[in-house]
N, C-alpha and C positions, 0 to 999 in steps of 0.2 A: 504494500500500500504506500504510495508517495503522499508527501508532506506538502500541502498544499501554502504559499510563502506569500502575503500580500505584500503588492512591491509599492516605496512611498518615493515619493520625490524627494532627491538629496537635499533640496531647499527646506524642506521641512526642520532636517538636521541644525540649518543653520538657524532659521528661525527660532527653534525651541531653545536653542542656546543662548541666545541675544533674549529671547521674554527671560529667559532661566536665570541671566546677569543681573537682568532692571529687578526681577523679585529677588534677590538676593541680597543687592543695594537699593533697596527702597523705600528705605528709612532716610539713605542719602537725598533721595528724591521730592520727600513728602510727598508719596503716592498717598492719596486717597483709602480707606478698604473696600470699596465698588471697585476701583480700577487695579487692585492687588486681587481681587475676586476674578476678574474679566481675567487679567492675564494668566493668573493659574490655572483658571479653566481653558484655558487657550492651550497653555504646557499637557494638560489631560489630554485635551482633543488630538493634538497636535504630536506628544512623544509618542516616539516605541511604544508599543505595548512589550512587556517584560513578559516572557513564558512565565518565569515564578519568582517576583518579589519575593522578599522577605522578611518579616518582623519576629524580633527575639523575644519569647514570652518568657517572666518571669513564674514557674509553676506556684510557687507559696505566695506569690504579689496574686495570681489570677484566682487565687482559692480566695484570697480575701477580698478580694475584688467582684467576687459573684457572691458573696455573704452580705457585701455592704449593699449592691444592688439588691439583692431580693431583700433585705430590711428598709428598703426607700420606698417611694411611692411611682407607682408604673413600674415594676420590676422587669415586665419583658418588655415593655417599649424600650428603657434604657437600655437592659441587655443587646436589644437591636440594636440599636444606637453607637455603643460602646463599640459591635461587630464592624460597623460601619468605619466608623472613626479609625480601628486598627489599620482596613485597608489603606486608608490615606495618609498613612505618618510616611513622611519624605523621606528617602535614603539617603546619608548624612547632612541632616540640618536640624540636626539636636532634638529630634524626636516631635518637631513641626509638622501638625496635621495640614496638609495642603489641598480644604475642600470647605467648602462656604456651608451652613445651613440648609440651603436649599438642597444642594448637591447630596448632603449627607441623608437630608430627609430621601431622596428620591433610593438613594442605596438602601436605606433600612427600610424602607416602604411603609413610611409614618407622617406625620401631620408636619409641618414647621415649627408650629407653636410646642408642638412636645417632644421637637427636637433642641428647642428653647430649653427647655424645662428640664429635658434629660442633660442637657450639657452643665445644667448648672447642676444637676444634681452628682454628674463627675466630678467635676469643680469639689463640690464640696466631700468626697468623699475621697478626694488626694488622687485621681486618675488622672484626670487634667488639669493643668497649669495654664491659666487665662494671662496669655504677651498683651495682648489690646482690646478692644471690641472685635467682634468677630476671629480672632487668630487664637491658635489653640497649640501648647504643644502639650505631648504624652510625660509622665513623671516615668522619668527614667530609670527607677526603679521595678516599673509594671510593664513595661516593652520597649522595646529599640531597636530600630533600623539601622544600621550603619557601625564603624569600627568600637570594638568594644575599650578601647583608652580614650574615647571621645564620648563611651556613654558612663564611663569612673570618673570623666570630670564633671558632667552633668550632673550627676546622683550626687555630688558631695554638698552640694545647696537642698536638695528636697528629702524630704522626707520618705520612708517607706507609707505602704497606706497599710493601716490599722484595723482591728477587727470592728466590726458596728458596734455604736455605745449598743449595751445592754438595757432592754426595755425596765421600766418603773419594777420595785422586787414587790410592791404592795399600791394599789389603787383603794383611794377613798371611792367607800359604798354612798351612798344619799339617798334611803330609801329607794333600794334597790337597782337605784342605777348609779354608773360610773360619775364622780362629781370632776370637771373638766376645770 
């Protein structure tokens, strides 16, 4: 059986290099994040597709990492969510997820708004590390993309992520129901 090769134009190559520069340095720039959104989606549309990426799971980070999600609210929407997210951490750029809201929404096959709500609920549970509005990188403790002495220097600023606080050990009763 032959391997079927879609052939792309070598101007692609160059293109995706030159968007690949300006997001790189585009802090120097004062991009916008609409026009940081436009152009990484352009890098998507645009690079190789890679037979098989790779991101390096932490097993004892992803154990506690699916204890803190199923103790949050939307347990499988975030779980999607989270799956999502993994695909798009960029290979070496310090574990920078390179995909907008929208984008991610459309990956886990979820709302926007509770892909809002689930980012923040990473956020809070030590997954993700919020760079600006909209930009997201992964806590380099729970996955990494790229050479692992560039994910020993990341990790020495964050934190591992921790088990879920443990619910209340006793709830006040109120004639028979839970007093809030």
């Amino acid at each position: 059986m032959a391997t079927i090769t879609k052939l792309r134009p070598k101007r692609h190559d160059v293109i995706v290099e030159a968007l690949q520069l300006v997001l790189d340095f585009g802090d120097h720039f004062d991009l916008d994040q609409h026009t940081r959104d436009n152009l990484a989606g352009a890098v998507g549309k645009l690079a190789p597709a890679d037979k098989w990426g790779y991101v390096m799971l932490n097993p004892d980070q992803q154990r506690a990492v699916l204890k803190a999600i199923d103790a949050g609210a939307k347990p499988l929407t975030t779980l999607k969510v989270w799956q999502a997210v993994i695909s798009f951490i960029a290979y070496d750029r310090d574990g920078e997820i390179m995909a907008n809201h929208r984008i991610i929404a459309e990956a886990a096959n979820v709302d926007l708004a509770d892909v809002s709500k689930a980012m923040k609920g990473l956020i809070e549970i030590g997954v993700l590390i919020r760079l600006k509005p909209g930009r997201y990188r992964v806590n380099p403790h729970v996955a990494w993309s790229g050479p692992l002495h560039k994910r020993d220097i990341a990790a020495k600023d964050q934190r591992p992520v921790g088990p879920p606080p443990a619910g209340p050990l006793l709830v006040v009763m109120e004639g028979g129901k839970a007093a809030l």
